[in-house]
N, C-alpha and C positions, 0 to 999 in steps of 0.2 A: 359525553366526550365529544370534542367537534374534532377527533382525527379519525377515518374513517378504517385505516390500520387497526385490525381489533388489538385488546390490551395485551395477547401471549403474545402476538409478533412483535409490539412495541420494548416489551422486556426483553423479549431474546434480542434485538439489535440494540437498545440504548438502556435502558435501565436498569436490567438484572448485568448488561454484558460488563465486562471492566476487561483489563489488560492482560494476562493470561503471564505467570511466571512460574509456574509444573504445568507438565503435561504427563496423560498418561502413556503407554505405548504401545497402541493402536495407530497402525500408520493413516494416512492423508495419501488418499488413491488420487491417480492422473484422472479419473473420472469424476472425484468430486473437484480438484481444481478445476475442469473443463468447465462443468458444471457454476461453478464462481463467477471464471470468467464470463461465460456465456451471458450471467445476469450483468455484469456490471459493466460491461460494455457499453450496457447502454444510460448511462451516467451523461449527463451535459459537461459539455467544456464548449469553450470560446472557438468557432469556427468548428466544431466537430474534433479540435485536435484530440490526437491520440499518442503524447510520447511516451506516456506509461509504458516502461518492459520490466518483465519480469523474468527473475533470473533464478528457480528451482535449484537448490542446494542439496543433492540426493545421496552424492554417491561419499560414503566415509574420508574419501581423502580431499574430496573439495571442502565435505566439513570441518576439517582439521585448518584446511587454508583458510578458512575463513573467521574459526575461532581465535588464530594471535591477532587478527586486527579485530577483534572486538572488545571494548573496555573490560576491563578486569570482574566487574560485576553482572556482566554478560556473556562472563564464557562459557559458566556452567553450564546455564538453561537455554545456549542455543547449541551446545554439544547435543545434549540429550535432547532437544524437540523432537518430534518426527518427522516433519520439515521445516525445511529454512528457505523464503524468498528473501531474495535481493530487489529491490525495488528502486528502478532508476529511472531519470528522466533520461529521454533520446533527444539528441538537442538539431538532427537534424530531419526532426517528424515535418517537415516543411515538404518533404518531397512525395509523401501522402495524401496531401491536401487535395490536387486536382482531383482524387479520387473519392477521396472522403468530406471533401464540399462542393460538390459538383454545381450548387447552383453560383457560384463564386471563385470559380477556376484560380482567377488570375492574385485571390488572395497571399497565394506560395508567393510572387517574387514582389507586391505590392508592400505588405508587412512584414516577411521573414527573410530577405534576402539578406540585411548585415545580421552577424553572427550572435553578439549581445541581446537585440531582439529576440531572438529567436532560444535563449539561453533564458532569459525571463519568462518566459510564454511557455516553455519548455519546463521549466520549474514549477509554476503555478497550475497548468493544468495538469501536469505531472501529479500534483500534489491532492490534487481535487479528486483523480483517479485511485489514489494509493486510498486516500479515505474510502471513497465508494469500494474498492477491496476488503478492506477491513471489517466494514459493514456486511460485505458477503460472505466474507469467511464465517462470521456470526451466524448467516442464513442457514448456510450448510449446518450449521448445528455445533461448531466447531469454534476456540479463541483464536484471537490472535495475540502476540506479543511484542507490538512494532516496538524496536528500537532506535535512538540515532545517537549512542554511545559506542561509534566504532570509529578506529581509522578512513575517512572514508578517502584519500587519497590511494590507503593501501587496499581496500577493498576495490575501488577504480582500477587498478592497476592489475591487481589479482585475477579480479574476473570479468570483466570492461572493457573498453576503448575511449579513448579520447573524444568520443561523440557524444559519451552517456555518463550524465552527471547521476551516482548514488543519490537518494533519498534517504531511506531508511530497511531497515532487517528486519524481517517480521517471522517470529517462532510461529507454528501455526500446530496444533492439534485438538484433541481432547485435553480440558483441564483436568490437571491431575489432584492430589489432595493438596490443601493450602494454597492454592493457585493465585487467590487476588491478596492483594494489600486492603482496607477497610474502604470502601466507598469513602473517595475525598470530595470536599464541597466542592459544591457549583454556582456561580453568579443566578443570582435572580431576574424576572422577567424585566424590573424595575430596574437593575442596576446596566443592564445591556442594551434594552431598546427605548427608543426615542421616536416619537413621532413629531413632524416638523409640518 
């Protein structure tokens, strides 16, 4: 093999893993999320941005509010997960930057001062962090089941602000019985990459 990842860790994050839709009901302690985030923080994005936030759905009536805005074939299994992230872009993570690119200060008002800027840059690496999430939740030993079959204006509104654009929901536990759908195909090395 030329990846230096031995082959159990390889499965538990990409091969054996798939999308998780039972869980069993063992809860997802504040110490293994801690733990999650801990690792995938440190994930690369563009300038060191960080708008990724996450939004823990614990308590029974936030999860009621949050299951009429989710499509109809997502209500069941993110009632019963045993937790539910919100996963949003922050669209104004500009104001982190002096600190979290220190050798590039002046990048906050050079590139993020108009709003749309900052709402693309915000989504993209938003988006590169939710993955690197996903991928940890796997680590921990644990599925995920990201969704983006929801209301997500009503989800913005429910549990948001005007500054943080939804992404996606992601059920997070132990799989429970029946959990994946059959492994669906994948493009090949030939049909994706090109050398020029």
């Amino acid at each position: 093999m030329s990846l230096v990842l031995d082959s159990a860790a390889q499965d538990l994050l990409f091969r054996e893993a798939r999308t998780a839709n039972s869980f069993t009901d063992e809860p997802v302690t504040e110490e293994q999320v801690q733990a999650i985030y801990d690792l995938v923080k440190y994930g690369p994005t563009a300038f060191n941005q960080t708008p990724l936030r996450i939004t823990l759905v614990r308590s029974a009536e936030a999860r009621e509010r949050l299951v009429q805005h989710m499509a109809e074939g997502n209500q069941a299994k993110t009632a019963a997960a045993p937790l539910v992230a919100i996963l949003s872009a922050d669209n104004e993570f500009h104001e982190e930057l002096p600190a979290l690119f220190p050798a590039f200060p002046q990048a906050k008002d050079l590139f993020f001062s108009e709003r749309a800027a900052r709402e693309n840059a915000a989504g993209l690496n938003a988006a590169l962090q939710a993955a690197y999430f996903i991928v940890g939740v796997r680590a921990a030993g644990l599925a995920a089941g990201p969704m983006t079959g929801f209301d997500f204006e009503g989800v913005r509104k429910e549990f948001l602000d005007d500054d943080h654009t939804p992404l996606m929901v992601v059920n997070i536990g132990k799989p429970g019985p029946d959990a994946w759908y059959p492994r669906s195909p994948r493009l090949e090395f030939d049909q994706v990459i090109t050398t020029v």
